[in-house]
C-alpha positions in Angstrom: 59.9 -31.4 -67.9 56.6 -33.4 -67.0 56.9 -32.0 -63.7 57.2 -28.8 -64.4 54.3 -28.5 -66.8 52.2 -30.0 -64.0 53.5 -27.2 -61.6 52.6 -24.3 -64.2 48.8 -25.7 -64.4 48.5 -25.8 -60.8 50.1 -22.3 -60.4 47.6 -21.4 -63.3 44.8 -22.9 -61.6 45.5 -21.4 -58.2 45.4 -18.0 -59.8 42.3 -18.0 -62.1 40.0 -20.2 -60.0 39.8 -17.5 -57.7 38.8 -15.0 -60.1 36.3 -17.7 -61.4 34.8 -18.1 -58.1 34.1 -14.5 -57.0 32.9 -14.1 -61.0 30.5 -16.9 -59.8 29.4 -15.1 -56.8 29.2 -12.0 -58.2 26.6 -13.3 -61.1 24.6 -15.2 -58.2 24.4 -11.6 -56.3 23.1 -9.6 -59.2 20.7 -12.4 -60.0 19.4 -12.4 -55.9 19.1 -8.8 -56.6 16.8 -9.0 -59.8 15.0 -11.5 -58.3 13.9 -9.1 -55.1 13.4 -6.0 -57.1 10.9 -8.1 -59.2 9.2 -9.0 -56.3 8.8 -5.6 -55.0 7.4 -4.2 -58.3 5.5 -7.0 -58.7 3.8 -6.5 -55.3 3.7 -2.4 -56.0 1.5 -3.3 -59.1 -0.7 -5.7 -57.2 -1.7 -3.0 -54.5 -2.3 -0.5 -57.5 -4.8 -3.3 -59.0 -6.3 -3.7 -55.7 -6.4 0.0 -55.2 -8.5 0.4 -58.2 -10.7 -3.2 -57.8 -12.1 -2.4 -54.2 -13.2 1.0 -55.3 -14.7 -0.1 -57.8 -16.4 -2.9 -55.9 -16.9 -0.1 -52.9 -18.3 2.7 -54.9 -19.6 1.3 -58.8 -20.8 -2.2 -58.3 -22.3 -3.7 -60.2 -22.1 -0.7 -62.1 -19.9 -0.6 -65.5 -16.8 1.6 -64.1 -15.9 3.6 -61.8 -15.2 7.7 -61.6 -13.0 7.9 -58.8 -12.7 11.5 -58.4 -16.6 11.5 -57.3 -16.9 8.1 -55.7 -19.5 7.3 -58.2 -20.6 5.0 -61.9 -20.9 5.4 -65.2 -22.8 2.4 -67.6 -20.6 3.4 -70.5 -21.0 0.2 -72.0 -24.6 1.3 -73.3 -26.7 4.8 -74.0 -27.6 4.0 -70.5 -24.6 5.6 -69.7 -25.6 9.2 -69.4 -28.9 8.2 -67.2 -28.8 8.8 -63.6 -29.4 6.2 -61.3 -33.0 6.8 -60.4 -33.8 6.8 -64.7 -32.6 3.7 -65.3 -34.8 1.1 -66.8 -36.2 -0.9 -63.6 -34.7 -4.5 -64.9 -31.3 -2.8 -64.9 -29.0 -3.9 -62.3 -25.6 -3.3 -64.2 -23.4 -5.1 -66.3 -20.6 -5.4 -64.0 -18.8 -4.6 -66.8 -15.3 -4.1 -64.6 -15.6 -7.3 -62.5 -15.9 -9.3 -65.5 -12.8 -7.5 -67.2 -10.9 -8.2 -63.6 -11.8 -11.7 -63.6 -8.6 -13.3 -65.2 -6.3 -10.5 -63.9 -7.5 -12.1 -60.6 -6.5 -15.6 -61.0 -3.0 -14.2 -62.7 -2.6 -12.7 -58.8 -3.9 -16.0 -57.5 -6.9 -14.3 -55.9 -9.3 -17.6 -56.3 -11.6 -16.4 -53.7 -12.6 -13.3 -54.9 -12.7 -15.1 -58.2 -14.9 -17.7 -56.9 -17.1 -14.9 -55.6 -17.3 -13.1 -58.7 -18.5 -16.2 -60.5 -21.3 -16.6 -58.3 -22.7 -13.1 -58.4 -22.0 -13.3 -62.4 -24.5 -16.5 -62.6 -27.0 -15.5 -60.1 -27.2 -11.9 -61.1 -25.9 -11.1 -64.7 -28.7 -11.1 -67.9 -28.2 -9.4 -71.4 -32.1 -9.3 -71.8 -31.6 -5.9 -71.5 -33.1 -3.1 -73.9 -29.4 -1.9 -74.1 -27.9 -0.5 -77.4 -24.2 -1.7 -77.1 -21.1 -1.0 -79.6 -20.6 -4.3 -80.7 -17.0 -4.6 -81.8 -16.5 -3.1 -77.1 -19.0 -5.5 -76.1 -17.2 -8.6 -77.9 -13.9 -7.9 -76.8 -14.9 -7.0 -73.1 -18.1 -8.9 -72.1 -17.6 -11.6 -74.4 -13.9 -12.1 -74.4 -13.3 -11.7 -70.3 -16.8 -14.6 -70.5 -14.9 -17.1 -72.5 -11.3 -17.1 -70.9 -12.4 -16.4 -67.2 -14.4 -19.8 -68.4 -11.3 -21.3 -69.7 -9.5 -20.5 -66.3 -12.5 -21.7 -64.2 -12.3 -25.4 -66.2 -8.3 -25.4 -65.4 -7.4 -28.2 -63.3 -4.2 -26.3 -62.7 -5.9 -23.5 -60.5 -6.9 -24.0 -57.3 -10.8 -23.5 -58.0 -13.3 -25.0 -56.1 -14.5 -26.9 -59.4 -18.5 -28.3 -57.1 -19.7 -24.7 -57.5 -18.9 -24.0 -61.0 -21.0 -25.5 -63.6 -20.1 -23.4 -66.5 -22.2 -20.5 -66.0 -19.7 -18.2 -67.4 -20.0 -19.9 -70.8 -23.7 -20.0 -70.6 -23.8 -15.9 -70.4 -20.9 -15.7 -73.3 -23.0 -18.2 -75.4 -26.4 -16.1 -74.5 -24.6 -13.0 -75.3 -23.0 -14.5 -78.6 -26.4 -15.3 -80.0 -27.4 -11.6 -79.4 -24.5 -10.7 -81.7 -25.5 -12.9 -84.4 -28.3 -10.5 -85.9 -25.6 -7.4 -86.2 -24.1 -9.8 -89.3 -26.9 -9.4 -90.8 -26.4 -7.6 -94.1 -26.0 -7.0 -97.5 -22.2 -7.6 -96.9 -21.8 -9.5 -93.8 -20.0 -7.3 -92.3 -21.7 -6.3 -88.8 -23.8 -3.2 -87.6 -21.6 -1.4 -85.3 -24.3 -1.2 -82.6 -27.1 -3.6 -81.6 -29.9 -3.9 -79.2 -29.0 -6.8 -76.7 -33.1 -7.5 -76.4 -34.2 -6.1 -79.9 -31.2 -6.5 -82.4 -30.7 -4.3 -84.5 -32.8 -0.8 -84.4 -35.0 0.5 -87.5 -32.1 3.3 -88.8 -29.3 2.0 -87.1 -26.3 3.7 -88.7 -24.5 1.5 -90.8 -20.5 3.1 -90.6 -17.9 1.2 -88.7 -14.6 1.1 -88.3 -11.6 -1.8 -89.5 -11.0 -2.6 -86.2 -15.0 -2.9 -85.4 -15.6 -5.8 -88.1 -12.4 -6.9 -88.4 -11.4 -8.1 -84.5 -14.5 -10.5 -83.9 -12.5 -13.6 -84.9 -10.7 -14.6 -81.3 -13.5 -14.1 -78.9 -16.2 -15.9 -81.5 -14.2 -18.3 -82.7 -13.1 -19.4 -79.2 -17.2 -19.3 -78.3 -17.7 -21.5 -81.1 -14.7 -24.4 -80.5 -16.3 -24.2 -76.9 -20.3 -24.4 -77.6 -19.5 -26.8 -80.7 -22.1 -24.0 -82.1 -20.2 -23.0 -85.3 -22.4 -20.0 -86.2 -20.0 -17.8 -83.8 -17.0 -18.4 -85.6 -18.4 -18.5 -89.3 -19.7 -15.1 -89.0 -16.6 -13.3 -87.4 -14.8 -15.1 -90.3 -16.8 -14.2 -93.3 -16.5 -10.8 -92.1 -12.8 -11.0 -91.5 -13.2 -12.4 -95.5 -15.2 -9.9 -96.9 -13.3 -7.4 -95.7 -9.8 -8.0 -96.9 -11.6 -8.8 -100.2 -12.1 -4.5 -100.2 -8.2 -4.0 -99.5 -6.3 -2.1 -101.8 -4.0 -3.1 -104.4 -1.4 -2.7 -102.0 -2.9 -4.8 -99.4 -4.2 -1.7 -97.0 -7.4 -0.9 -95.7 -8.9 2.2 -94.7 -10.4 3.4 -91.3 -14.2 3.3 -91.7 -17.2 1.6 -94.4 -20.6 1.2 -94.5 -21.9 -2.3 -93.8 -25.0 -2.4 -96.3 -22.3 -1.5 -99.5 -19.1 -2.5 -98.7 -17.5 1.1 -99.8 -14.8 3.1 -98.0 -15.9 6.0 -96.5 -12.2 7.3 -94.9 -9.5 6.1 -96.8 -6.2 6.9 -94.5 -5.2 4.6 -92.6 -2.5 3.5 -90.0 -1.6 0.9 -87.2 -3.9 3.2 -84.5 -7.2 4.2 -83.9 -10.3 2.4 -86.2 -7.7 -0.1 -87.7 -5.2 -1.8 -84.3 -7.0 -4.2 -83.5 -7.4 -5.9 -87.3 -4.1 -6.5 -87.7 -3.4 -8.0 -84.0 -6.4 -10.3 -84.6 -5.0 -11.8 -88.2 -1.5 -13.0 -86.3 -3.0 -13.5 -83.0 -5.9 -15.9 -85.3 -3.5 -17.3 -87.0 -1.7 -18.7 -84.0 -5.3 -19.5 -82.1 -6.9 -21.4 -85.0 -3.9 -22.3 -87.6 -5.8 -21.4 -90.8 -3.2 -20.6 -93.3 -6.0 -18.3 -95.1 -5.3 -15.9 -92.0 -1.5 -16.1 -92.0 -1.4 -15.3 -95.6 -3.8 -12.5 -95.0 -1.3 -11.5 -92.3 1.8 -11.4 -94.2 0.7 -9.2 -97.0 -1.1 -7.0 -94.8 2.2 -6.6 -92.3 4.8 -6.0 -95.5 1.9 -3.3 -96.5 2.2 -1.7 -92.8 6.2 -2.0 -93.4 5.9 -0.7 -97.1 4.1 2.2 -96.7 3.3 3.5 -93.6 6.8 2.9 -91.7 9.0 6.2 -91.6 12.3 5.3 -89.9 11.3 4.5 -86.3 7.6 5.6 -86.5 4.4 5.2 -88.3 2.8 7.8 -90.3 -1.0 7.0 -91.8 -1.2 7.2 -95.8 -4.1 6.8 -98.3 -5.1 3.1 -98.8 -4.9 3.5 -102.1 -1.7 5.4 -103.1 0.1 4.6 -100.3 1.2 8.7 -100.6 1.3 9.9 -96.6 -1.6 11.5 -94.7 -1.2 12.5 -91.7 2.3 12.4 -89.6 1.0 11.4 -86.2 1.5 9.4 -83.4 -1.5 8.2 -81.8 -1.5 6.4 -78.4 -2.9 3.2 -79.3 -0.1 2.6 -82.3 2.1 1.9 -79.0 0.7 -2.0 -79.4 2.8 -2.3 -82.9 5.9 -3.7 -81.0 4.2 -6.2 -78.6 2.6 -7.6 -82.6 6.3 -7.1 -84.1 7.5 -9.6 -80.9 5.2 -12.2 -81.9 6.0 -12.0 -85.6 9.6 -12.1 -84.4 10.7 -8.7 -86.0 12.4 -7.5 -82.2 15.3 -5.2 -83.6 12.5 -3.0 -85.2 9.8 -3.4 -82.1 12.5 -2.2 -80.0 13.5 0.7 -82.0 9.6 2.0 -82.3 9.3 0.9 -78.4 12.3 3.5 -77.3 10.4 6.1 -79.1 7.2 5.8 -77.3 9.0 5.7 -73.9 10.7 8.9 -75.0 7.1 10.7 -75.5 6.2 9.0 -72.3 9.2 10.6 -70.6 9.1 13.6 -72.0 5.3 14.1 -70.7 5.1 11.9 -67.7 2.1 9.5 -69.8 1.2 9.0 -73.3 -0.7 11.8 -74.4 -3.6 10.3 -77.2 -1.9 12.2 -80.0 1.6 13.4 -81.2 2.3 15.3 -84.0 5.3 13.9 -85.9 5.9 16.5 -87.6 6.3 19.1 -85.5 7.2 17.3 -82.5 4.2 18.6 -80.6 1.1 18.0 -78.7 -2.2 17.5 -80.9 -4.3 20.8 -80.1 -7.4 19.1 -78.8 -6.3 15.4 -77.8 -4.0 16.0 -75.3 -5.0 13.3 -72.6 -4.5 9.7 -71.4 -7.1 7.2 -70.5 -4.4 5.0 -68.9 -4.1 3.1 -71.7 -2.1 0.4 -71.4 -0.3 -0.6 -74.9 3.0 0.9 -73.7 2.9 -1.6 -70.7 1.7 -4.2 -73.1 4.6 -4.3 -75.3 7.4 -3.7 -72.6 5.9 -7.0 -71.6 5.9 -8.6 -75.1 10.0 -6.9 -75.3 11.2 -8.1 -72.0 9.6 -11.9 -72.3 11.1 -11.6 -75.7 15.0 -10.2 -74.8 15.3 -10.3 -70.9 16.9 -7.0 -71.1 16.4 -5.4 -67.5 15.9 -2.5 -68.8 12.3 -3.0 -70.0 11.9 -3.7 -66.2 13.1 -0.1 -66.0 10.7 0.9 -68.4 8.0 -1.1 -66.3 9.2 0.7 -63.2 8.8 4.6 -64.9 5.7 3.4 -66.1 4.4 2.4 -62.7 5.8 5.4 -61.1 4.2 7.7 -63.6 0.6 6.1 -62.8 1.0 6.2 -59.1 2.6 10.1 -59.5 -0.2 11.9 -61.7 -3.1 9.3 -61.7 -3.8 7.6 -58.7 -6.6 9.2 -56.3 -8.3 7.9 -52.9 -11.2 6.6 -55.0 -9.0 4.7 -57.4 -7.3 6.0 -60.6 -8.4 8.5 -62.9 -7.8 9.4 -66.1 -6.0 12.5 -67.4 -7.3 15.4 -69.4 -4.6 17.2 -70.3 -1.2 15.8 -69.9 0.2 19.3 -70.1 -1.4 20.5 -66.6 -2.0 17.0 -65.2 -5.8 17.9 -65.0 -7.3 14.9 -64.2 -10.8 13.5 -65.1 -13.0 11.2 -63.5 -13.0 8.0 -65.2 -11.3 5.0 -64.6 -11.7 2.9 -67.6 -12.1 -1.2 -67.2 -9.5 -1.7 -68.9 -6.9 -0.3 -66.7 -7.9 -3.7 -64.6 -7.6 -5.6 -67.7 -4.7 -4.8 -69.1 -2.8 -2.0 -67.2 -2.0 -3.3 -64.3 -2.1 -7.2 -65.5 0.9 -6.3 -68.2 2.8 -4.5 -65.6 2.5 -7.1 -63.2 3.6 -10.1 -65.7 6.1 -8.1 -66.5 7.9 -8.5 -62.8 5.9 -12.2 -62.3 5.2 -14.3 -65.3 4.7 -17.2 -63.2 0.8 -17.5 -64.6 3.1 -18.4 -67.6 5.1 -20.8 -66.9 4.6 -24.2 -68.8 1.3 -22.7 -70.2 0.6 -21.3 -73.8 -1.2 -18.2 -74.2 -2.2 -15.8 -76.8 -3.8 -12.3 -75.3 -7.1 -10.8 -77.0 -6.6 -7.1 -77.5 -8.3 -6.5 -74.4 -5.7 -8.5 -72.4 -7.6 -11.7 -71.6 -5.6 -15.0 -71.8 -6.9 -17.9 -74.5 -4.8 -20.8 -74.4 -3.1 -21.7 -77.5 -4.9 -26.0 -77.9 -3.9 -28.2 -80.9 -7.2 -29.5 -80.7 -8.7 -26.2 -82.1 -6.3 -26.0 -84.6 -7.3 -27.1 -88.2 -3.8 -28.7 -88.6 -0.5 -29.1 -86.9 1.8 -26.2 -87.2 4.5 -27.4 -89.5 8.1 -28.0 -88.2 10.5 -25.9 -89.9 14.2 -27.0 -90.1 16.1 -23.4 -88.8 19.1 -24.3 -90.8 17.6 -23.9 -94.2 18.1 -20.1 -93.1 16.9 -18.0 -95.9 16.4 -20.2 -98.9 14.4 -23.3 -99.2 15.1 -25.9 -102.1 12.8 -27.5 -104.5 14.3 -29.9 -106.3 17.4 -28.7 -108.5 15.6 -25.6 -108.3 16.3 -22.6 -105.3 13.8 -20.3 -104.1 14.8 -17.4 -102.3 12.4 -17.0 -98.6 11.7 -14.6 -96.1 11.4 -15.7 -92.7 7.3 -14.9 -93.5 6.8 -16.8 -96.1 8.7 -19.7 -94.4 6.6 -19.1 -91.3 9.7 -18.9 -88.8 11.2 -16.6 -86.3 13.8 -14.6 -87.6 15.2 -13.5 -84.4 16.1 -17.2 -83.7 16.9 -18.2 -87.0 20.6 -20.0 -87.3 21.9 -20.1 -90.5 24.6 -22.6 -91.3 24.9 -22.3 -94.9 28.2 -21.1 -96.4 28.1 -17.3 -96.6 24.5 -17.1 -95.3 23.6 -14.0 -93.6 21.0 -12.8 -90.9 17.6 -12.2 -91.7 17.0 -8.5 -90.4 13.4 -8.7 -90.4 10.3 -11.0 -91.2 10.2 -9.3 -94.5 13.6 -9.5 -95.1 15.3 -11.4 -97.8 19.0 -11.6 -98.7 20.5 -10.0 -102.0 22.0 -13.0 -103.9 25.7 -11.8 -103.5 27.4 -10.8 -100.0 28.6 -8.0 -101.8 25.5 -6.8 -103.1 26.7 -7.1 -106.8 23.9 -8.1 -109.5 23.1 -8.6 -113.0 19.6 -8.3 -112.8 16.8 -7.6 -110.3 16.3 -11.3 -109.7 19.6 -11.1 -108.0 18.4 -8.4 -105.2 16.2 -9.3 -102.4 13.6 -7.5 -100.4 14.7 -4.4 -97.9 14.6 -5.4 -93.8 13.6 -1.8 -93.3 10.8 -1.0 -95.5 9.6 -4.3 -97.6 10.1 -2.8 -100.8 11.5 -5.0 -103.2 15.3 -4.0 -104.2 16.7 -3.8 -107.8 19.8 -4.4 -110.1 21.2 -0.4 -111.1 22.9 -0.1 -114.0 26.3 0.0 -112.5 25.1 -4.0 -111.0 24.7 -3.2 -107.4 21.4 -3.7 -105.6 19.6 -0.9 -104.0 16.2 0.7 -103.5 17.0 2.8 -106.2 13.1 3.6 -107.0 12.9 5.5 -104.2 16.2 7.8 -105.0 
């Protein structure tokens, strides 16, 4: 009997191990396989960096950017944009404005020498004592922010930079340039000019509208100037802007588009997740996780479950009136195409992938991204038919893939790359498309596409830069390290088995996976009939089965944020909105 037991599990053996084997093999194969094709995209997106870097350098240095149809520069960084060459104020040799955005896209490639170089140039030959009217809210997140981490990455001992010639020049010229910002704060409100004179401040009349996003998105690049300098003023002046400003939100938590600085009133009430108002909403999480203020992660939440609660319509996002909430407009706007990258961090992947999938089909169906879709009549906006080469499609493929390892965002990565290399790429570089419909093209190639285009492709296919390392990208693309040093406290550990309910005491209070501060895309629940959280805002009705005696028993929707509620019949619903 013994015996033939044994013989069975050899037999058994025999036969599966096989199978097992060639499984094994088979794995390893497709594995060798991913592994080459990321090397070849990643090496396709390097040459289309350098492609549009050595014309730049070639044609536009020291120049702002590049217009690569002509071979020529624009300063678009200033007024002194629309001067020619031989008009240009006689101290102005260019801000260089594209080199400085390239600098940590070149140490992400490994390129230390032509890092090295641009250091040098930068310290010898860059000054802001320049009569230059700049948009401040631009200037920060380009000059300022490419300043302060290309520093960050010149003081790494990790990278293989030739530490004797750099003597922290690069923070010298962010800290000169920060100080120039300073008198744009002040005002009645605090809240910043939207333009100011790099050698005379602000200008007698300067206009005082701005956007969400212009006030509102200081906090990374200052506040990292200021943990850097030790100079606090920096950081306390983003921040009581950042303050101010939330203190004018609604009653249910949104903002609007655009105010005037010397009152603090709304000028244009709809808003969105696009154009004038992005970039706020990045910054809070993106602060939160730099700095660890719970004052900005509390601003966060309630602004995100607002985003969820009332501009959210199934896959997409509409723009509403701050103070109804009723909808505005029903568009899609390029630059919402960032929202899923922000979902990834907050952890809310089912819903950044289903928003992402819609994007790519836009892109798909007209080879880019045009700058505005019309919802509700699934067709092109009349007059905003073209694409920069923007890159918040790229950027949150990225953010999805680093999040899921699903392949096919490297698919999406690939079409992406295609598309740019089809309809945008010229022998001066890559330009920038009018009209998406005819493929006109027009003859700009925007900093940006250095800073973030190409640099989110290519960590999509090699995320080596990554590995062991902590960042947190500005909304321009350039890395600040994430450094418990500049937090004000420790992040608190959270136990991921308490899944959706915390305990006090005897007594139970219901969470979300916001107000507990955790990812619920990772959460593990353990507890008897515990179920997933769906979203950040998500919380659990009381009963598996839904059933209720009163509202207290319902929890908060995964799709919208609303609070659900007890009907009369005892099951929980969003029954409101019926």
């Amino acid at each position: 009997m013994f015996q033939a037991t044994v013989v069975k599990w050899i037999l058994l053996y025999l036969v599966i191990s096989p199978t097992i084997f060639i499984m094994c093999l088979s794995d390893l194969h497709s594995n060798n396989l991913l592994a080459a094709k990321r090397k070849r995209m990643s090496e396709r997106v390097r040459k289309m960096f350098y492609h549009a870097y050595d014309n730049y350098m070639m044609y536009a240095f020291p120049h702002d950017e590049l217009k690569p149809l002509t071979k020529t520069f624009t300063d678009s960084l200033s007024e002194l944009g629309n001067l020619k060459l031989e008009h240009l104020p006689q101290q102005y040799n260019g801000s260089a404005l594209t080199l400085i955005e390239s600098l940590s896209s070149l140490v992400i490639l490994g390129n230390y020498t032509e890092f090295e170089k641009a250091i040098i140039w930068l310290s010898e030959n860059l000054s802001f004592d320049v009569d230059a009217r700049v948009n401040l809210f631009e200037c920060n997140i380009r000059v300022l922010g490419g300043l302060v981490s290309a520093h960050i990455l010149a003081t790494d001992s990790t990278n293989r930079l030739v530490q004797v010639i750099y003597k922290n020049q690069l923070l010298d010229l962010a800290e000169d340039l920060g100080r120039r910002f300073l008198p744009a704060f002040n005002t009645p409100t605090g809240l910043p000019y939207a333009w100011i004179n790099l050698k005379h401040g602000v200008v007698v009349d300067e206009t005082t509208e701005t956007s969400t996003s212009g006030c509102g998105s200081l906090i990374l690049e200052m506040g990292a100037l200021s943990r850097l300098t030790g100079d606090t003023r920096f950081e306390t002046a983003a921040l009581h802007a950042l303050r101010k400003l939330w203190s004018m939100r609604s009653s249910l938590n949104l903002l609007g588009t655009t105010l005037d600085v010397a009152t603090g009133d709304w000028i244009e009430y709809s808003s969105g997740i696009g154009a004038g108002v992005d970039s706020f909403y990045e910054y809070l999480m993106k602060a939160y996780v730099l700095f660890g203020r719970d004052e900005i992660w509390k601003m966060f939440q309630s602004a995100y479950i607002g985003v969820q609660k009332y501009f959210r319509h199934g896959p997409w996002y509409h723009e509403a009136d701050m103070r109804t909430g009723t909808a505005t407009y029903w568009q899609l706007t390029s630059l919402q195409a960032f929202w899923p990258g922000l979902q990834v961090l907050v952890g809310d992947i089912e819903a950044a992938n289903s928003s992402h999938r819609e994007f790519f089909k836009v892109w798909k169906k007209y080879g880019v991204l045009p700058e505005r879709y019309l919802l509700d009549h699934q067709v092109l906006h009349p007059t905003e038919k073209y694409y920069p080469l923007r890159p918040e499609l790229a950027e949150s493929t990225f953010y999805l893939y680093q999040a899921t390892k699903d392949p096919w965002y490297m698919e999406v990565g690939e079409s992406i790359m295609n598309s740019l290399n089809a309809h945008t790429r010229v022998k001066g570089g890559f330009a920038s498309i009018r009209d998406v419909t005819t493929m006109q093209l027009e003859d700009h190639q925007h900093s940006f596409f250095l800073a973030e285009t190409c640099k989110y492709l290519y960590l999509l296919f090699d995320d080596s830069f990554l590995l062991n390392k902590n960042y947190i990208f500005t909304t321009e693309g350039h890395p600040l390290p994430v450094r418990s040093n500049w937090h004000e406290k420790l992040p608190k550990a959270y136990n991921l088995s308490n899944g959706s309910s915390i305990k006090t005491g005897k007594q139970r209070k219901r969470s979300s996976a916001m107000s507990l501060q955790i990812c619920p895309a990772s959460m593990i629940h353990h507890e008897p009939n515990a179920r997933r959280l769906e979203s950040a805002c998500h919380i659990p009705d009381t009963g598996a089965d839904h059933r209720c005696f009163s509202d207290d028993d319902c929890g908060v929707d995964a799709n919208t944020c609303r609070r659900r509620s007890c009907s009369l019949a005892g099951y929980c619903g969003l029954w409101s909105l019926i």
